[in-house]
N, C-alpha and C positions, 0 to 999 in steps of 0.2 A: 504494500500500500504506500501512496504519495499521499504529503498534502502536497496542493499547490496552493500558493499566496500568491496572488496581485495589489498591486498598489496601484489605482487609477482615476482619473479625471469621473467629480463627485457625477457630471449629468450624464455617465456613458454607462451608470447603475445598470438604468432597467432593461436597454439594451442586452447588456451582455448576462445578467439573469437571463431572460427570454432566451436568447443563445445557445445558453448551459443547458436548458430545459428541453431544448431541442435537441440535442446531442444525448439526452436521457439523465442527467445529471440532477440528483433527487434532493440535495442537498448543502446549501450554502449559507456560509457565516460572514457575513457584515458587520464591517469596525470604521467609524469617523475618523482619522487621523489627520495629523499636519505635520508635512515635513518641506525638505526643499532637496533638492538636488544638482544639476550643473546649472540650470535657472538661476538658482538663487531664491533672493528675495526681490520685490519692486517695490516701485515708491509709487504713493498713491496723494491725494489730495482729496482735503473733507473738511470741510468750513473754511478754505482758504490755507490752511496749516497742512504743511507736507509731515509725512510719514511713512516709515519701512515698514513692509508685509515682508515679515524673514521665513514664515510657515505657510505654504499653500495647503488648501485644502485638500483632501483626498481620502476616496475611501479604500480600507484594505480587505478583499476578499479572497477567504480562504476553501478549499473546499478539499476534502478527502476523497481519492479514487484510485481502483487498481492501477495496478503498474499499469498494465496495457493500454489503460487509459489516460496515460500521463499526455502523449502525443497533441490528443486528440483535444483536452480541453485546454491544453496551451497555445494550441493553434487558434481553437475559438475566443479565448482573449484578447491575444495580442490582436487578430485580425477584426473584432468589434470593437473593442475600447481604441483603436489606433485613431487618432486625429491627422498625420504626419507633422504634429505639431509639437516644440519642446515640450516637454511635461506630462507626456502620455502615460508613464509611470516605467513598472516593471514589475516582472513574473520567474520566481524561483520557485525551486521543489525541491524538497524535505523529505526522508524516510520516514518513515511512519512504522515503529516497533511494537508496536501494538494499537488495539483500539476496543473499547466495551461500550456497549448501549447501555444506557444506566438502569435503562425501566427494564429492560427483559433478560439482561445479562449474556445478549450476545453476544459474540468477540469475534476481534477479523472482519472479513469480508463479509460475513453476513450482518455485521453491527453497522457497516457503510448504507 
């Protein structure tokens, strides 16, 4: 089992949900986050008074799937969240040593 994690632009959400769900992907975790990366920060103005935005917004979406499927829902990220704009984000994956359902006490791939 993988997780996979994405970090991506907050309005390409429900997009790439739909996406996942189409590819049969039964299950995802959503996180608010703020980070920056080769962007940066920008300066913004707001009653006249400038100021730095050093944290862009973004959300991180995680989801668990076999191996096999690692391929598959990396491709469906990167190619819906993609804007070809800086700050698209990014997409790694993690082993996954284990996994339990809490309510039935599945484990493994049947707990996915």
């Amino acid at each position: 089992m993988k997780l996979v994690t994405a970090v991506i632009k907050p309005h390409k959400v429900d997009e790439v949900k739909d996406a996942l769900r189409a590819i049969g992907v039964k299950g995802i975790t959503i996180t608010e986050v703020k980070g920056f990366g080769r962007q940066g920060g920008h300066t913004e103005t707001y009653r006249g008074a400038e100021y730095t935005v050093e944290f862009t917004p973004k959300v991180k979406l995680e989801v668990i799937v076999e191996e096999a499927d690692t391929a598959a829902v990396t491709d469906v990220i990167q190619t819906t969240a993609s804007t070809g704009q800086i700050g698209d984000g990014k997409i790694w994956v993690t082993p996954v040593e284990g996994l339990t359902r809490i309510r039935t006490g599945e484990q493994g791939k049947d707990a996915i």
